[in-house]
N, C-alpha and C positions, 0 to 999 in steps of 0.2 A: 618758401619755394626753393627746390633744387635748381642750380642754374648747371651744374656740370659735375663730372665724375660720379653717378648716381649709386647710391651703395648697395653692393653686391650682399648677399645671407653669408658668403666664407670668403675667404682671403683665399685667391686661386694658388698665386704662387707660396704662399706656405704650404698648402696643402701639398700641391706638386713635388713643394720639398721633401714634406715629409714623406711619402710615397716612396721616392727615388730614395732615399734613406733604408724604408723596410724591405724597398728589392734591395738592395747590397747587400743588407742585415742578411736575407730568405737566401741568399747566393754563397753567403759566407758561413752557414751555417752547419755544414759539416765537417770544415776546415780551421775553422776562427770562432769558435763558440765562443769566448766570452765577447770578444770583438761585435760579434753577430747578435749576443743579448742587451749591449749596450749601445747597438744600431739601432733595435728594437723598442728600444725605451726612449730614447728620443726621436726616433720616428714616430712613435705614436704621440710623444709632448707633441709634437710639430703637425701633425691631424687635429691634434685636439684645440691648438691655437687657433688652427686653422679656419677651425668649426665655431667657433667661441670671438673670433676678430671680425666684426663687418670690415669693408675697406671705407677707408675717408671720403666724405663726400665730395669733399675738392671748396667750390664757392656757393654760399647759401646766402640768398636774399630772401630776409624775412617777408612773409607772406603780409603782415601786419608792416607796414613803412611807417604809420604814425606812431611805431614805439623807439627806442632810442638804439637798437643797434639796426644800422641798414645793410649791412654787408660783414660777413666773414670768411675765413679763409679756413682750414681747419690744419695744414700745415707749412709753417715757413720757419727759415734756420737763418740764425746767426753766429756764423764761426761754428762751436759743436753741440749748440742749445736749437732745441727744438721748439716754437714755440705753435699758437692758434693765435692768429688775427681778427678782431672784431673792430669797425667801425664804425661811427656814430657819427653827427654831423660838429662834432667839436673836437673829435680825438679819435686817435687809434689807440687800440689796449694790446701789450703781446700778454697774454699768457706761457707760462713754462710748462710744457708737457713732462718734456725727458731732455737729458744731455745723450751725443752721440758718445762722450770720456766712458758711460755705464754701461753701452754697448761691448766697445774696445775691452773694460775689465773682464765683463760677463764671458767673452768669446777667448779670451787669455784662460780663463780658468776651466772654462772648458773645450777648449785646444789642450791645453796640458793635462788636463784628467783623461779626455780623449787619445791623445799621444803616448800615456804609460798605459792605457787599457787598451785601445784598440787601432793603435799606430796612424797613419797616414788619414784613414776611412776615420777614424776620431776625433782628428783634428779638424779636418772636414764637416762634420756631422756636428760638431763643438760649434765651431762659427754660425754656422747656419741656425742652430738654432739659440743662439743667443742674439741673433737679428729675430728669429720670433717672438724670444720673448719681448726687445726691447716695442717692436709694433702690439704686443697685449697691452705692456704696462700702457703705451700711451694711448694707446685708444679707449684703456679705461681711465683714465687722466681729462683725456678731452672729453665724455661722457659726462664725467662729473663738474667740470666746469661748465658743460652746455646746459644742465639743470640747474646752476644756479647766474650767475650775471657775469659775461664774456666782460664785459667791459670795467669790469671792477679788478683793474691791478695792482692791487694792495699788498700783495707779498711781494717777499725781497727779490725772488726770484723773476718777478713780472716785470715789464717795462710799459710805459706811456707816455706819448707825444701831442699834448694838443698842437693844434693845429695853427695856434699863435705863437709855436714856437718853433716852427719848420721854417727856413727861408726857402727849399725849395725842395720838391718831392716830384722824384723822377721815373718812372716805367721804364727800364732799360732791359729787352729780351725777359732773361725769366730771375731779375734781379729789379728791387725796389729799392731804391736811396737817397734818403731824408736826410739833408744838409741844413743841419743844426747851428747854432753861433759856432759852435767851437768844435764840433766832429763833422763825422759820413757815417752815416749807420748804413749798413747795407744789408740787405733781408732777402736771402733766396726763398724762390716759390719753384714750384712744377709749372716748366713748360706748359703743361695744358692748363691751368688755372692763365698762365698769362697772356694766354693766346687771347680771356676773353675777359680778360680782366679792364682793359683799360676804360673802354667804354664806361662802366660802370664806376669804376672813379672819378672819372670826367664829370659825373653827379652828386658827387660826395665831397671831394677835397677842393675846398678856396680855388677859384680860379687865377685868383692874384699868388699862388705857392706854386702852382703849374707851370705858371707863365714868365718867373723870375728867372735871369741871370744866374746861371748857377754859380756858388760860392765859392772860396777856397775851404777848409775845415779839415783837421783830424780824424782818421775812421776810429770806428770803434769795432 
């Protein structure tokens, strides 16, 4: 069961992006041709992502509760890792989607090929869409993990906290922070996942982790 952010066939604002791309490209084209072929070309990558990305679902309560993941999230960030949240009644699992560092290169490289081909409008055009590609890669990231077991964080990249090892785990606005023996891990989510998030973990996570004295500890 969908609980919120219900997934749309395209990703509007790519698409808008890419749009507003092939009008400057169609504007620039009897002035700035190559400018204007190279608006072109990634305006239409930027439709095609467009076309090709559902949006994230936001918070998914398995229909089946008697199976072992009750609640996921599909994005939340630590620092400039991007992960998916799944929880069970003994642990949260993050999975790694994407780093936001591969975004920052992606959009340098093409700022700079955008800036000696098509100046200002390229570097512009660069950025943008190297945030579309980063939203492809991880949406086919989280795809692939949702066919096979969210809560299996076995690689290096993944992180897991049972829940006997949390002293105390807090819902604060649109940040989640699990106070360890010896850190703070802190886990942004979207505003609207946390609007209706809490309730739902109020049936999940130990009531005795809710209800502790929060710690002193080092963030990570």
């Amino acid at each position: 069961m969908r609980v919120k952010g219900e997934p749309a066939h395209l990703r509007v604002n790519i698409l808008i992006a890419g749009g507003l791309i092939l009008a400057v490209s169609t504007l620039l084209f009897n002035s700035e041709i190559v400018a204007s072929i190279f608006g072109f070309a990634l305006g239409s990558l930027n439709v095609i992502i467009g076309i090709l990305t559902p949006r994230a679902v936001g918070i998914v309560i398995p229909a089946d509760q008697a199976g072992p993941v009750k609640l996921s999230i599909d994005k939340a960030v630590i620092r400039t890792s991007i992960y998916t949240v799944g929880f069970s009644e003994k642990k949260m699992s993050l999975r790694k989607l994407s780093s936001a560092n591969l975004t920052v290169v992606a959009a340098l490289i093409l700022a700079i090929l955008g800036a000696v081909v098509a100046g200002p409008f390229g570097i512009i055009a660069g950025g943008i869409t190297a945030f579309s590609l980063q939203e492809f890669v991880t949406q086919r990231r989280r795809n692939e993990i949702k066919r096979g077991d969210i809560l299996d964080a076995s690689a290096d990249t993944d992180l897991e906290f049972p829940y006997d090892e949390i002293e105390n785990f807090q819902l604060l606005g649109n940040r989640i922070q699990l106070y360890l023996k010896d850190r703070v891990v802190r886990i942004a989510i979207s505003r609207r996942s946390a609007r209706i998030l809490r309730p739902m973990l109020e049936k999940i996570i130990p009531a005795k982790i809710l209800s502790r004295p929060v710690p002193s500890g080092k963030d990570l």
